[in-house]
Residue frames as a rotation matrix with the C-alpha (Angstrom) as fourth column:
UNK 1
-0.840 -0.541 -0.034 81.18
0.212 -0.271 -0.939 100.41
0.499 -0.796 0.343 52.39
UNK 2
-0.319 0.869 -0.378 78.76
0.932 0.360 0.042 100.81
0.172 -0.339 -0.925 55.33
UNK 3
0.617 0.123 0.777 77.80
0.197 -0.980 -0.001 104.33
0.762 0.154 -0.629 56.63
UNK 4
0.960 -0.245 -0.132 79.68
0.040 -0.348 0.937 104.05
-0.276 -0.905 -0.325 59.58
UNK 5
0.330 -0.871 0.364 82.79
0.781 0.468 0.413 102.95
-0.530 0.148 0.835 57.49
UNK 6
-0.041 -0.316 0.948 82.22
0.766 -0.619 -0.173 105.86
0.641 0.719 0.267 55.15
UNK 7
0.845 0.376 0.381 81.88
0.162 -0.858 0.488 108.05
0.510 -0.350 -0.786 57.98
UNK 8
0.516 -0.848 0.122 84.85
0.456 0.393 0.799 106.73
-0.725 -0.357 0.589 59.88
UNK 9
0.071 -0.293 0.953 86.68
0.949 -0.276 -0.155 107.50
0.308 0.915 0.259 56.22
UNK 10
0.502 0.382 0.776 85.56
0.299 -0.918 0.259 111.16
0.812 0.102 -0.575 56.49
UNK 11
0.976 0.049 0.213 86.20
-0.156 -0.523 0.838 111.83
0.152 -0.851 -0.503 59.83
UNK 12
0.782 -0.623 -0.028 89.67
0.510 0.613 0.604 110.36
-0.359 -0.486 0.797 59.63
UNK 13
0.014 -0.504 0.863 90.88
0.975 -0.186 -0.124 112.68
0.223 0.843 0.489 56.84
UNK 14
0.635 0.513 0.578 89.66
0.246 -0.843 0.478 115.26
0.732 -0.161 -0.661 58.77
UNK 15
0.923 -0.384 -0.026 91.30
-0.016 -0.107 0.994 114.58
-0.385 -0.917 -0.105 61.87
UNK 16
0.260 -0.843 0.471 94.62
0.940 0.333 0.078 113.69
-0.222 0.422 0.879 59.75
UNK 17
0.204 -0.059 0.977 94.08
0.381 -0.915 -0.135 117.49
0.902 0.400 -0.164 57.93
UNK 18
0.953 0.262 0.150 93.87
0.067 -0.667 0.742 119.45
0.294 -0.697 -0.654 61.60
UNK 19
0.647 -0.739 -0.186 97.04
0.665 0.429 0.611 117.10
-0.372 -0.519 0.769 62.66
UNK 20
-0.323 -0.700 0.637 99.39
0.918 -0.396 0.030 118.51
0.231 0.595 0.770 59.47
UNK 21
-0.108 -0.082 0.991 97.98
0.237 -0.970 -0.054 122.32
0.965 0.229 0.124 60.33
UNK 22
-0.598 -0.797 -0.090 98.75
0.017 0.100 -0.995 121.45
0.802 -0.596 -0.046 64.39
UNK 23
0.426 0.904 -0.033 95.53
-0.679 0.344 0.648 120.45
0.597 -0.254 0.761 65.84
UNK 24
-0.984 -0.165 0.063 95.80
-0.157 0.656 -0.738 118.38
0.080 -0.736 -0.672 68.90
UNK 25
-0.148 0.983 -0.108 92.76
-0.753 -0.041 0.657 116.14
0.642 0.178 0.746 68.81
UNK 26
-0.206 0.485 0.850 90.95
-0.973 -0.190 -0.128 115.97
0.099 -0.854 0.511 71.91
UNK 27
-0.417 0.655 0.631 88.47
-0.058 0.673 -0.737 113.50
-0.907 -0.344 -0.243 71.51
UNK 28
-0.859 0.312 -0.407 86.53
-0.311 0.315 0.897 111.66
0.408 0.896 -0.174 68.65
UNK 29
-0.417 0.622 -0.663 83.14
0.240 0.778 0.580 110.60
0.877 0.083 -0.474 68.91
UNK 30
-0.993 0.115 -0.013 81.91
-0.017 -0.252 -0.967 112.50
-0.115 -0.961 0.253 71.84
UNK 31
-0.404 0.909 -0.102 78.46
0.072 0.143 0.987 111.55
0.912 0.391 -0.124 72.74
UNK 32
-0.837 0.543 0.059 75.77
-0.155 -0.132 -0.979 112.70
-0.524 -0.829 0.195 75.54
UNK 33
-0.285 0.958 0.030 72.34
0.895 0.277 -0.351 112.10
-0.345 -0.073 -0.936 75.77
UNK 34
0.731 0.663 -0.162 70.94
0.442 -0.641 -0.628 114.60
-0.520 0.388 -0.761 73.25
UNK 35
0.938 -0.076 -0.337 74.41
-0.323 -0.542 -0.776 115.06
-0.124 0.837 -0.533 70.81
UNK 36
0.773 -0.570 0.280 77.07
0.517 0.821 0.243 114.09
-0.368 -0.042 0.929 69.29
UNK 37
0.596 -0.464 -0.656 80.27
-0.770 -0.561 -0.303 115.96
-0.227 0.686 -0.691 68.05
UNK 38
0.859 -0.425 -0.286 82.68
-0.189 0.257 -0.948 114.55
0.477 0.868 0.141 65.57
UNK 39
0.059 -0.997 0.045 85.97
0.746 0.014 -0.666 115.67
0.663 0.073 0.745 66.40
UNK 40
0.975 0.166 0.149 87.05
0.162 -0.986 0.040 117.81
0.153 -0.015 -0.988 68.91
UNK 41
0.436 -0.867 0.243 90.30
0.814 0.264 -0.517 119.56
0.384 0.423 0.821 68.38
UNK 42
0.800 -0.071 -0.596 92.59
0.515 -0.429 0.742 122.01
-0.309 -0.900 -0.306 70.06
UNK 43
-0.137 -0.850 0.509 95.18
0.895 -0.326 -0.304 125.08
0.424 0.414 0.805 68.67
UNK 44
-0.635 -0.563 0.529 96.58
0.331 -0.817 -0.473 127.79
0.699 -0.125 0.705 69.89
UNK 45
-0.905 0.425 -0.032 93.78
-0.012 -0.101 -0.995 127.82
-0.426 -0.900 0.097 73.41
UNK 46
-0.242 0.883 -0.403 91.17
-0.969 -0.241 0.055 127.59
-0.048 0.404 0.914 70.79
UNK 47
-0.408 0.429 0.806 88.62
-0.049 0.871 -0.489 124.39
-0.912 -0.239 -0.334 70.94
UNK 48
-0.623 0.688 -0.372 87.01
-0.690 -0.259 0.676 123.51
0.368 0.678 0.636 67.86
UNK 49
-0.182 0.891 0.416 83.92
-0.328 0.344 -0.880 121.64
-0.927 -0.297 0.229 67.85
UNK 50
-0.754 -0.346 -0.558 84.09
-0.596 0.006 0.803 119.65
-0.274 0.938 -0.211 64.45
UNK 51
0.570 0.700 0.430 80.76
-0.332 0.675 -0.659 118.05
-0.751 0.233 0.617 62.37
UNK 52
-0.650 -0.699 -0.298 82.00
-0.598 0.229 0.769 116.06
-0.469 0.678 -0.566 59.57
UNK 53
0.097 0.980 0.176 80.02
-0.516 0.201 -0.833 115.13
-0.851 -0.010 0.525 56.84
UNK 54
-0.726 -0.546 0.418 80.73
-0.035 0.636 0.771 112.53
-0.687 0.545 -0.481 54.29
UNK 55
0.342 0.864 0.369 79.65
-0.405 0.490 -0.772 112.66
-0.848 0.115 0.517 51.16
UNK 56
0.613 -0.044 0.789 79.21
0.636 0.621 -0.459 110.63
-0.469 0.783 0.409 47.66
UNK 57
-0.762 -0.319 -0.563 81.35
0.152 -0.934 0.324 112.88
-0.629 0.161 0.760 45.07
UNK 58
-0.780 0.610 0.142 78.46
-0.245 -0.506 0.827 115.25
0.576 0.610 0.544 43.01
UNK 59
-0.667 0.677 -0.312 76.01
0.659 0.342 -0.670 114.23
-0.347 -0.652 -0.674 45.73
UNK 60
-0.286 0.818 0.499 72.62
0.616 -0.242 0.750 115.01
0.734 0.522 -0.435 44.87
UNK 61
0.697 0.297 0.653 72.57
-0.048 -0.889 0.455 117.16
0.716 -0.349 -0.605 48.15
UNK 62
0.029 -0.999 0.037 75.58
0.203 -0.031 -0.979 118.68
0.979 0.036 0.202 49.99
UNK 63
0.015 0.040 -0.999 76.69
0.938 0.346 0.028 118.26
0.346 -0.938 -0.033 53.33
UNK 64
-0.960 -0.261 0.105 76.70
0.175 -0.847 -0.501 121.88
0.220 -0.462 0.859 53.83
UNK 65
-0.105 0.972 0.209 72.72
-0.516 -0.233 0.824 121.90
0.850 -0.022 0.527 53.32
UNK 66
-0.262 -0.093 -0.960 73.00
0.371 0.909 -0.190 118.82
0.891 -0.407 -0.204 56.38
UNK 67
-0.822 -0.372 -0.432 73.72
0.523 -0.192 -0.830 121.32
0.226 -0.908 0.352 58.97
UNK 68
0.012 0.998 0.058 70.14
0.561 -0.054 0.826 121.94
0.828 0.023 -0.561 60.07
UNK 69
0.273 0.316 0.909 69.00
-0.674 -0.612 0.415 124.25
0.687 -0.725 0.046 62.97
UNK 70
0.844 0.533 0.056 68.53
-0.435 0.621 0.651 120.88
0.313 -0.574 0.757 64.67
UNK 71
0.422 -0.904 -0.075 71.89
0.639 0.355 -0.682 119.50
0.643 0.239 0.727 64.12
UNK 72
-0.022 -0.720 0.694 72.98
0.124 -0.690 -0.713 122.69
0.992 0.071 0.104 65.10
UNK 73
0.267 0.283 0.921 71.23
-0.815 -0.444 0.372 122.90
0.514 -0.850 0.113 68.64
UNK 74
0.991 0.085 -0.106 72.09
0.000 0.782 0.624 119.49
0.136 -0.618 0.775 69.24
UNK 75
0.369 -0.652 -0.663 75.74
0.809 0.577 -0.117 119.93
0.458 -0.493 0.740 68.79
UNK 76
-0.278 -0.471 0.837 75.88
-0.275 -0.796 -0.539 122.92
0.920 -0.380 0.091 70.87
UNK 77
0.738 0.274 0.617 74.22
-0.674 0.249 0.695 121.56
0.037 -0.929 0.368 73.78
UNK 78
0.609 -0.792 -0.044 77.30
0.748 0.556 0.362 118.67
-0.262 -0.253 0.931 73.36
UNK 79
0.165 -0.595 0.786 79.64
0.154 -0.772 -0.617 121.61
0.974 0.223 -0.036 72.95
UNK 80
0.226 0.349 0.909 78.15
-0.797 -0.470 0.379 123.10
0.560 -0.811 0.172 76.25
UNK 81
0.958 0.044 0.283 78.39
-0.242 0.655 0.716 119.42
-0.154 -0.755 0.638 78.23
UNK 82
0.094 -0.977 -0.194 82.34
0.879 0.172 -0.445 118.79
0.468 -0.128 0.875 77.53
UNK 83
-0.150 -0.370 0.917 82.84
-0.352 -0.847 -0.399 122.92
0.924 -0.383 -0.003 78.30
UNK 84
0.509 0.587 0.629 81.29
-0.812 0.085 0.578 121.92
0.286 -0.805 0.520 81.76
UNK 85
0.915 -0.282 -0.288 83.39
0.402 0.593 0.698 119.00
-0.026 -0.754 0.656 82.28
UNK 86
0.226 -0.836 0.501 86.68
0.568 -0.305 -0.764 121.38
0.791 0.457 0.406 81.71
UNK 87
0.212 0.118 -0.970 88.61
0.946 -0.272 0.173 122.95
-0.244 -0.955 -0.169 85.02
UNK 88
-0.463 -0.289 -0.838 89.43
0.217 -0.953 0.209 126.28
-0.859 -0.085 0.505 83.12
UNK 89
0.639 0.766 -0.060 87.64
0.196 -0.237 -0.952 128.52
-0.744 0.597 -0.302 80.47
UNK 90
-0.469 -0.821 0.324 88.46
0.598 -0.026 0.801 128.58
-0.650 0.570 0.503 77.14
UNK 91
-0.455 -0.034 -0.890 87.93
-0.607 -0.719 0.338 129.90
-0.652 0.694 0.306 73.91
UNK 92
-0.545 0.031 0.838 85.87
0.450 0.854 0.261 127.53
-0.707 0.520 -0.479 71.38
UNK 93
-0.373 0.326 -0.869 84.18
-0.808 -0.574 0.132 127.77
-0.456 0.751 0.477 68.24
UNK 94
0.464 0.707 0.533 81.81
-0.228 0.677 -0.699 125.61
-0.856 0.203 0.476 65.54
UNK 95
-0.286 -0.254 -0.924 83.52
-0.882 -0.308 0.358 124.64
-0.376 0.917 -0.135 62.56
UNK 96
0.380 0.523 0.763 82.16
-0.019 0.829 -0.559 121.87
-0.925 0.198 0.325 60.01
UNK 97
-0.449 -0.876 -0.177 83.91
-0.541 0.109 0.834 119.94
-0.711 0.471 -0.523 57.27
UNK 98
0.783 0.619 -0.061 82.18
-0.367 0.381 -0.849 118.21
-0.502 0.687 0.525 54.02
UNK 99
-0.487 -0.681 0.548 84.19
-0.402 0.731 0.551 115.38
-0.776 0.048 -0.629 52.81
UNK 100
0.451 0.638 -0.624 83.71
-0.803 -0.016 -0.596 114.07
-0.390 0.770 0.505 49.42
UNK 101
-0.464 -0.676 0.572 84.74
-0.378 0.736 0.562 110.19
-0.801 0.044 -0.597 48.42
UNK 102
0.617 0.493 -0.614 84.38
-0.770 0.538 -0.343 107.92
0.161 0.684 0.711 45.57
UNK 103
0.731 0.214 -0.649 84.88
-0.252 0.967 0.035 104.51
0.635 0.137 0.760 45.83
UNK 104
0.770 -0.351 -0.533 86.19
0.637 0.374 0.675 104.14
-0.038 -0.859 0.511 49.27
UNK 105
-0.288 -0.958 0.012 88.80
0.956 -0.288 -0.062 106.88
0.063 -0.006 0.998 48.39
UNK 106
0.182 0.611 -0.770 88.63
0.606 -0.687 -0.401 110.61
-0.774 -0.394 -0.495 50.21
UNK 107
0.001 -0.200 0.980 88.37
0.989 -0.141 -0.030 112.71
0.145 0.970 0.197 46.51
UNK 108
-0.130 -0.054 0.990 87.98
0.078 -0.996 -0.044 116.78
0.988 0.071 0.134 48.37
UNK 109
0.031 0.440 -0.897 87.76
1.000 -0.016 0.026 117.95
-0.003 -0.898 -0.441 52.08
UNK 110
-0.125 0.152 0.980 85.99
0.424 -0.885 0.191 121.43
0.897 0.440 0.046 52.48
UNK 111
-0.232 -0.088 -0.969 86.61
0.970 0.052 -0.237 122.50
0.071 -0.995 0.074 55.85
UNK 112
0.286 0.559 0.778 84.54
0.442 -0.797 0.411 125.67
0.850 0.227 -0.476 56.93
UNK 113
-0.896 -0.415 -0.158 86.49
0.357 -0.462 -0.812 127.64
0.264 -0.784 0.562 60.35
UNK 114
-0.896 0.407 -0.179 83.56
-0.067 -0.521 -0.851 129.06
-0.439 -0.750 0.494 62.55
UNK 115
-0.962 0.230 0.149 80.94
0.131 -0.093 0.987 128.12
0.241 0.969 0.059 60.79
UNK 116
0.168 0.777 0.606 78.17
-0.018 -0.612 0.790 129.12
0.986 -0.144 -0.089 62.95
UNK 117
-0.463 -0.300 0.834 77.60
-0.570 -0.619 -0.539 130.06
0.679 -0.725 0.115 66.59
UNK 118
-0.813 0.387 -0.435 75.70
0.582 0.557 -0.592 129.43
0.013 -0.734 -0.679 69.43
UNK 119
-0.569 0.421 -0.707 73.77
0.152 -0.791 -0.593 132.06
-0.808 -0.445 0.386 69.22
UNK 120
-0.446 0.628 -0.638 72.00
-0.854 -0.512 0.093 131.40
-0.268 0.586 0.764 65.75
């Protein structure tokens, strides 16, 4: 599988998980000029803001280690450019999922609720 296929993979199991616990996903694949978010999804006036990382299972390093400062500042500035194209204010939040597959099949999804801010 390529990376985009195994990412695709990930990100679908995700978006499939949010559906069955009543997530209404927004948008996939949102991209500006300086970030990208995953998934964003929508419950109860709350936004999430979803990274999804895919990895091998037993990876030799875990997508939770992935979520770098950098990572992080980039997808808050794309956080910050969808909030801006919205006509009313909401509520939103970071949250970030680690997906684990072997051979083309998703084998664990670890889904983290708020998992950091804007502010750190």
């Amino acid at each position: 599988m390529s990376r985009r296929e195994i990412g695709d993979l990930g990100e679908q199991a995700v978006c499939d998980m949010l559906t069955r616990h009543g997530y209404e996903i927004l948008k996939r694949n949102f991209t500006v000029r300086g970030g990208e978010i995953d998934i964003i999804a929508k419950k109860s006036g709350t936004i999430a803001f979803v990274e999804v990382k895919t990895r091998k299972h037993d990876p030799l390093t875990s997508g939770e280690d992935a979520i770098t400062k950098a990572k992080k500042s980039h997808l808050i500035y794309a956080a910050q450019r969808y909030l801006d194209r919205l006509a009313v204010p909401c509520s939103a939040r970071f949250d970030v999922a680690v997906v684990e597959h072997e051979n083309g099949r998703v084998k664990k999804v670890r889904y983290y609720v708020s998992a950091f801010d804007a502010s750190r």
